[in-house]
N, C-alpha and C positions, 0 to 999 in steps of 0.2 A: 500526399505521400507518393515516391516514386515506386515502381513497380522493383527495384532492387533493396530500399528501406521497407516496402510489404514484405517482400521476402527475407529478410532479415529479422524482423521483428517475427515472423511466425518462427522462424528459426528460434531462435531468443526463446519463444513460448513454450517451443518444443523440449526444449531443456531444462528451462525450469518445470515443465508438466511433469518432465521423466524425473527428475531431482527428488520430487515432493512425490509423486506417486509412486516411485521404486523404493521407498524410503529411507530416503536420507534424511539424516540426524537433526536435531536442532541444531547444532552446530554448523553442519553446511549451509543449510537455511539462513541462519543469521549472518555465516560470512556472505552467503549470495547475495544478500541484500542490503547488507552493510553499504550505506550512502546512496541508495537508492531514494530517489526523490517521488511524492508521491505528487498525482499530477490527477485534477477531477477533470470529467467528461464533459464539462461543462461550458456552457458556449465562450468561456472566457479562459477555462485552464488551468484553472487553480491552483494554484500551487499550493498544496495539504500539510505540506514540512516535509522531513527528512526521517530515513531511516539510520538512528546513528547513536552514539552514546548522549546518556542524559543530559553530559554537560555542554552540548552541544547548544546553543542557542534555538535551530532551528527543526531539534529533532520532536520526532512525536511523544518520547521517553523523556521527558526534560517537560518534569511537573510544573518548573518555574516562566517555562518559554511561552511565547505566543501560541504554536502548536500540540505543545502538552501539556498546557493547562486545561484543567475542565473547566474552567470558566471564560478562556477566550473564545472569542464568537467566530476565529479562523481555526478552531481546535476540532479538533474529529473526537475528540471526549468529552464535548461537550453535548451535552444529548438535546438542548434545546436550540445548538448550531445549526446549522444549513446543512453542513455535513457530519454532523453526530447524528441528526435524527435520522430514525431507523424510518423516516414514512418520505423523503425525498430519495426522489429517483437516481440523483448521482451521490448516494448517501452508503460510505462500506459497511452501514448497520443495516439496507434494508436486504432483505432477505429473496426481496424478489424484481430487486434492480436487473436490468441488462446493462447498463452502461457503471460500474463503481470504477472509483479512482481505478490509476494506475500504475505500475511501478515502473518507475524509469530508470534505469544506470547505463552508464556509458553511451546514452543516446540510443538506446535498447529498452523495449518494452519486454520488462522481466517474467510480468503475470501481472495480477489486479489487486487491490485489497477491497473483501467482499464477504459476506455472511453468505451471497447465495451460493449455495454449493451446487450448484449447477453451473457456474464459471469455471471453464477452464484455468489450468492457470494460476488459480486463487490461494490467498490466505486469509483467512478471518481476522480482525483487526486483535480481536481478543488473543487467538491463538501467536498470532505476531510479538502482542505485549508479554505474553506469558511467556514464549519463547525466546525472545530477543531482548527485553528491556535491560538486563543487567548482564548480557552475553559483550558489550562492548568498552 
């Protein structure tokens, strides 16, 4: 990463930190990150699915999809996944990961999706669902 994408992405962080901790609504939250791609930390990069309306094939709301089924084994709601289980390290359920996905949009690292509430940045993958699943 260049020394003007690091500083653009802390940029990016910085905004959605203030967003989420000044507190703005559900509503801005779920436009912020409407289509935000979520990306694991992982030596390969995974791509998690999408932040987007249910019917969206590749969204994490979209019960029927690859990434929003609890039973696909690339789904983040699958608890005995790679990245549902709460006991892998690039997993947004463990609580005491340092490295959880990430949100991407516009080539912009948004924040992370994370249970640890010690990440910057973050939203909880629950608070996400509860927030955002029928906001699109």
């Amino acid at each position: 990463m260049t020394r003007l994408n690091i500083k653009r992405a802390a940029q990016a962080m910085a905004v959605s930190l203030c967003l989420w901790a000044c507190g703005a609504g559900a509503e801005e939250i779920c436009d912020i990150l409407n289509g935000a791609v979520i990306i694991a930390q992982d030596s390969n990069n995974t791509f998690l699915g999408k932040v987007s309306s249910n019917y969206d094939s590749q969204s994490i709301f979209n019960e029927f999809g690859t990434y929003g089924n609890e039973f696909s084994s690339k789904s983040i709601w699958n608890e005995f996944s790679t990245f549902g289980n709460e006991f892998n390290s690039n997993s947004p359920f463990n609580e005491f990961s340092s490295s959880p996905p990430m949100l991407i949009k516009n080539r912009k690292i948004l924040g992370y999706l994370s249970a640890n509430k010690s990440i910057n940045a973050s939203i909880s993958p629950n608070l996400l669902k509860a927030l955002c699943k029928d906001a699109f």
